[in-house]
C-alpha positions in Angstrom: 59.1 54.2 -13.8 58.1 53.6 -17.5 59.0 56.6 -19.8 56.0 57.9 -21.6 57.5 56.8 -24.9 57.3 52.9 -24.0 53.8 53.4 -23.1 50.2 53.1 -24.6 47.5 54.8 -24.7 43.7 55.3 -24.6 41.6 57.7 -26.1 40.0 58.3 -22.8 43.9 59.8 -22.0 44.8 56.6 -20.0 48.5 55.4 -19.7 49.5 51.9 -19.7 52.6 50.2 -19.5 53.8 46.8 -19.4 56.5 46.3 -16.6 57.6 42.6 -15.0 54.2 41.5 -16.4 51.8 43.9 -15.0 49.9 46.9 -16.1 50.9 50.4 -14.9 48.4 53.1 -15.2 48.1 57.0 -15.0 46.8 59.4 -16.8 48.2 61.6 -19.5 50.6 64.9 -19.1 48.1 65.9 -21.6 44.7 64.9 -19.5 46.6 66.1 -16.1 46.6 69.5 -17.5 43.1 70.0 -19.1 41.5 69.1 -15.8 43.5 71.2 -13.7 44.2 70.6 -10.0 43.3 67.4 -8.9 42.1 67.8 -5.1 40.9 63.8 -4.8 41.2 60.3 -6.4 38.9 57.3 -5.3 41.4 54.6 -6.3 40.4 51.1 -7.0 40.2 47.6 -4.6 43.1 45.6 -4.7 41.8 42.1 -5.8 39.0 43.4 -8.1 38.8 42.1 -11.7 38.4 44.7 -14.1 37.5 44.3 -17.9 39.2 46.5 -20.9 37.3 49.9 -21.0 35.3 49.5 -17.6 35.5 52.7 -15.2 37.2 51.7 -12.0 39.0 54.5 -10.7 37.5 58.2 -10.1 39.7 61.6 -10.7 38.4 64.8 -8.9 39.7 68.5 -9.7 38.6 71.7 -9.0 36.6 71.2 -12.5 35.1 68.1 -12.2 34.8 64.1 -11.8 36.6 62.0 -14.0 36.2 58.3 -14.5 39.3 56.5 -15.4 39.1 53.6 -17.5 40.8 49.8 -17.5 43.4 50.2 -20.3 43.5 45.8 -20.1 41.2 43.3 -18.2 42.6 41.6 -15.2 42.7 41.9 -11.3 43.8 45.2 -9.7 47.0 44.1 -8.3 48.4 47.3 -6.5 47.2 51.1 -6.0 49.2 54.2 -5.8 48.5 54.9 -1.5 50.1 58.0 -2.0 47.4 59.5 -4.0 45.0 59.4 -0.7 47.3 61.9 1.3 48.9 63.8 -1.7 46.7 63.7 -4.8 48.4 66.3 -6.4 51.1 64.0 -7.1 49.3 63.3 -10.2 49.4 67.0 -11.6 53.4 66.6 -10.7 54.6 63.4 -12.0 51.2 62.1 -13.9 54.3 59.1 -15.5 55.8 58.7 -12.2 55.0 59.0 -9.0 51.0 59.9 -9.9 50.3 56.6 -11.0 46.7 55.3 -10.3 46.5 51.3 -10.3 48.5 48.2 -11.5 46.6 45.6 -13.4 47.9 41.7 -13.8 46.5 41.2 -16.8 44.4 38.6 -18.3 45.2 39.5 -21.5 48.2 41.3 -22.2 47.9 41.5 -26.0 44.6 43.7 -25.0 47.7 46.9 -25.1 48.7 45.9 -28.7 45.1 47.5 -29.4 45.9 50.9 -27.5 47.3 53.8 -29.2 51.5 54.0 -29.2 52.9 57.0 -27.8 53.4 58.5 -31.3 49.5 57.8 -31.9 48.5 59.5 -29.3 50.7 62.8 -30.0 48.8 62.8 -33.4 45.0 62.1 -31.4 45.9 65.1 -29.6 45.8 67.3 -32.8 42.4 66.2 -33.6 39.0 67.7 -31.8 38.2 64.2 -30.9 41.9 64.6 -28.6 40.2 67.3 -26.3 36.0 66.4 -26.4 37.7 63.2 -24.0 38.1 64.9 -20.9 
């Protein structure tokens, strides 16, 4: 699994990594934490094109709905299965095994415009870091 370090991000507190040419996604250690438990996730099809920025996954917690956001455009390739029986996994490994979705993307240099890890760390600091989520 891709080491947070080697990943990009979205404002929206989206990871993405780019691993045997597809897009891995989760959400961030950071946005696992600010919405607390999460009791349900309504994962994406497998097959279904997806455009940068477009909501195609849904994260429930005790607190709320989230939507989670395409960090590329491209066809869903894979989802995390595990998520359906367990979705806890996501407040327990949100860069491992709490993945979301895997994207084969149409455009790959679409990450290039996504924050780098070190970006992100310094978006955090800012108020625009936790009005997100």
């Amino acid at each position: 699994m891709p080491k947070p370090k080697s990943c990009r991000f979205m404002k929206s507190h989206e990871w993405a990594c780019l691993k045997d040419g597809k897009v891995l996604v989760g959400i961030s250690d950071h946005a696992q934490k600010e919405i607390t438990d999460v009791v349900f996730v309504e994962l994406p099809k497998v097959g279904r094109q997806a455009r940068q920025g477009e909501a195609v996954c849904v994260v429930e917690s005790v607190k709320a709905a989230f939507d989670i956001y395409a960090p590329a455009s491209g066809r869903i390739a894979a989802v995390n299965e595990a998520l359906a029986k367990d979705p806890a996994l996501i407040n327990r490994s949100p860069h491992e095994e709490g993945w979301l979705f895997q994207i084969e993307p149409s455009a790959s240099a679409e990450l290039e415009a996504l924050m780098s890890a070190d970006q992100y760390e310094e978006f955090l600091k800012t108020d625009a870091g936790h009005a997100s989520h």
